[in-house]
C-alpha positions as a printed NumPy array, in Angstrom:
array([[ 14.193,  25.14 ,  -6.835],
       [ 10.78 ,  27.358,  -7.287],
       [  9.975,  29.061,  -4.053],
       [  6.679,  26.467,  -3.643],
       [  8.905,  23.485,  -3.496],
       [ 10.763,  24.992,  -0.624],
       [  7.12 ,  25.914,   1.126],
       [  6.085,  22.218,   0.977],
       [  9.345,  21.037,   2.173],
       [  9.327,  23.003,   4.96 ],
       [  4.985,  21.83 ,   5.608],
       [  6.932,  18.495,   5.452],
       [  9.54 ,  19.64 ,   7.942],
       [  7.046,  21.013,  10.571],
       [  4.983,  17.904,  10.03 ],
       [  7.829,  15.275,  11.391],
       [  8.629,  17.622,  13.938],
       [  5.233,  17.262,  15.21 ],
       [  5.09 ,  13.519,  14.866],
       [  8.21 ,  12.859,  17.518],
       [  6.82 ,  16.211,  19.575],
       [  3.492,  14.607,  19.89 ],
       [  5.158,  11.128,  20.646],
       [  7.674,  12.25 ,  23.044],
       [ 10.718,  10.452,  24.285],
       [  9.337,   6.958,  24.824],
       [  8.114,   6.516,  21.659],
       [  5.365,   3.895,  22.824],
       [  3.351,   2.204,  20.947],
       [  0.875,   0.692,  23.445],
       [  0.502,   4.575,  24.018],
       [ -0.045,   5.368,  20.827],
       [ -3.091,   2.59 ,  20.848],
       [ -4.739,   3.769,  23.814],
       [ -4.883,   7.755,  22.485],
       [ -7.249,   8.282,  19.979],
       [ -6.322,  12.238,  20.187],
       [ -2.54 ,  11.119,  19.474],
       [ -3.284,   8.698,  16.657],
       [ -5.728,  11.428,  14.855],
       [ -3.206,  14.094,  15.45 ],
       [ -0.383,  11.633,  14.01 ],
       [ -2.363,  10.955,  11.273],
       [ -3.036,  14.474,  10.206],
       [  0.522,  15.381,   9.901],
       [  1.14 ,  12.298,   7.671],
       [ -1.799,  13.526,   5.403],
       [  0.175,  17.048,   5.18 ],
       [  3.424,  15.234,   4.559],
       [  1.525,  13.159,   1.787],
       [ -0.021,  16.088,   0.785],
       [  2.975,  18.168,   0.231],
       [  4.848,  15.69 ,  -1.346],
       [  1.98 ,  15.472,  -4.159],
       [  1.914,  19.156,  -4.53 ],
       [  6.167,  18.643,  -4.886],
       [  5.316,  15.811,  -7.796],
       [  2.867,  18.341,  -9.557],
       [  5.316,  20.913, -10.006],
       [  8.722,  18.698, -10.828],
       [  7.771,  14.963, -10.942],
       [ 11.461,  14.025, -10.895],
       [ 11.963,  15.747,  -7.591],
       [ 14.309,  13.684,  -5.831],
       [ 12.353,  12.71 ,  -2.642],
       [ 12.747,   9.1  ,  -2.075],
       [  9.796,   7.085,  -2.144],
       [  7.504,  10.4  ,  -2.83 ],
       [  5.021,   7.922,  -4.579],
       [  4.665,   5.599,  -1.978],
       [  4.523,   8.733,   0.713],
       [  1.355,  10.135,  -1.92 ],
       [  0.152,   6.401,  -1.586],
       [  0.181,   6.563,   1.979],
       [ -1.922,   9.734,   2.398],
       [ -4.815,   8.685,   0.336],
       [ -5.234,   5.035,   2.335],
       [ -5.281,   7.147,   5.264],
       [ -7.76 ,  10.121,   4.303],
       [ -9.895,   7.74 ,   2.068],
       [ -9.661,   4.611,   3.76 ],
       [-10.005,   6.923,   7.231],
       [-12.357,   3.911,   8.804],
       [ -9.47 ,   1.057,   8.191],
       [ -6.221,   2.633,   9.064],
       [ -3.942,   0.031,  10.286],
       [ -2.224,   0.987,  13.16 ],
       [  0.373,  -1.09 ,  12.78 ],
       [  1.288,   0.222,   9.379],
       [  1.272,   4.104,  10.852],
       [  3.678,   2.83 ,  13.607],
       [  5.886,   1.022,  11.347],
       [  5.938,   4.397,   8.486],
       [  7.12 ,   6.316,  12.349],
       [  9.304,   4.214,  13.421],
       [ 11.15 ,   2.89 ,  10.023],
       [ 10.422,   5.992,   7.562],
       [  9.975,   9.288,   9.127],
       [ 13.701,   9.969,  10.14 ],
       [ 14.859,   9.309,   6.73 ],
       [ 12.333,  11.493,   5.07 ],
       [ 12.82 ,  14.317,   7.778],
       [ 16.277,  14.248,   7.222],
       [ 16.228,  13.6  ,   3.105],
       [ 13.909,  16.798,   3.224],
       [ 16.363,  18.959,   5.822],
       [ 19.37 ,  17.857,   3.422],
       [ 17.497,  19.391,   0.527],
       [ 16.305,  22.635,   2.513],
       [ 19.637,  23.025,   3.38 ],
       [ 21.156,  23.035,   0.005],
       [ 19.024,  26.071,  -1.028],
       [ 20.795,  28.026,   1.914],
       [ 17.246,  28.475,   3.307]])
């Protein structure tokens, strides 16, 4: 795996992290309404994550991230489309997506002994 891969991954890595640090234990997503700071901050990390995986398709676009496509999608509705994010649809990429991807992306850190 070239040595950029492996940076992204990790800029992928760091950026979950941060999602569930941010969120905390409860996980809420009235609370998540109500914060403007915590939806903005949210939403940066999935524009890194986005981000990172299109720098990941550039260099190998048969790099085996699941859904790396729709993750690409993703970040350009939110940086582009920045005045009609759906809430609902951030909440639902959190709570139904992120834990796969964080741990798809730790499996394939972890292969390269890193």
């Amino acid at each position: 795996m070239p040595p950029e891969i492996l940076k992204y991954l990790y800029d992928i890595k760091v950026a979950a992290e941060s999602i569930f640090e941010y969120l905390g234990e409860k996980r809420d997503f009235n609370i998540y309404l109500s914060n403007k700071q915590l939806r903005r901050a949210i939403e940066r990390e999935l524009e890194i994550i986005g981000e990172a995986c299109h720098k990941i398709l550039k260099i190998d676009p048969e790099f085996p991230i699941a859904k790396s496509r729709k993750i690409v999608d993703f970040r350009n509705r939110v940086i582009h489309g920045y005045d009609k994010v759906d809430n609902e649809l951030v909440w639902g990429v959190i709570s139904r997506d992120l834990l796969i991807l964080q741990a798809e992306v730790e499996k394939l850190i972890d292969v390269q002994g890193a």
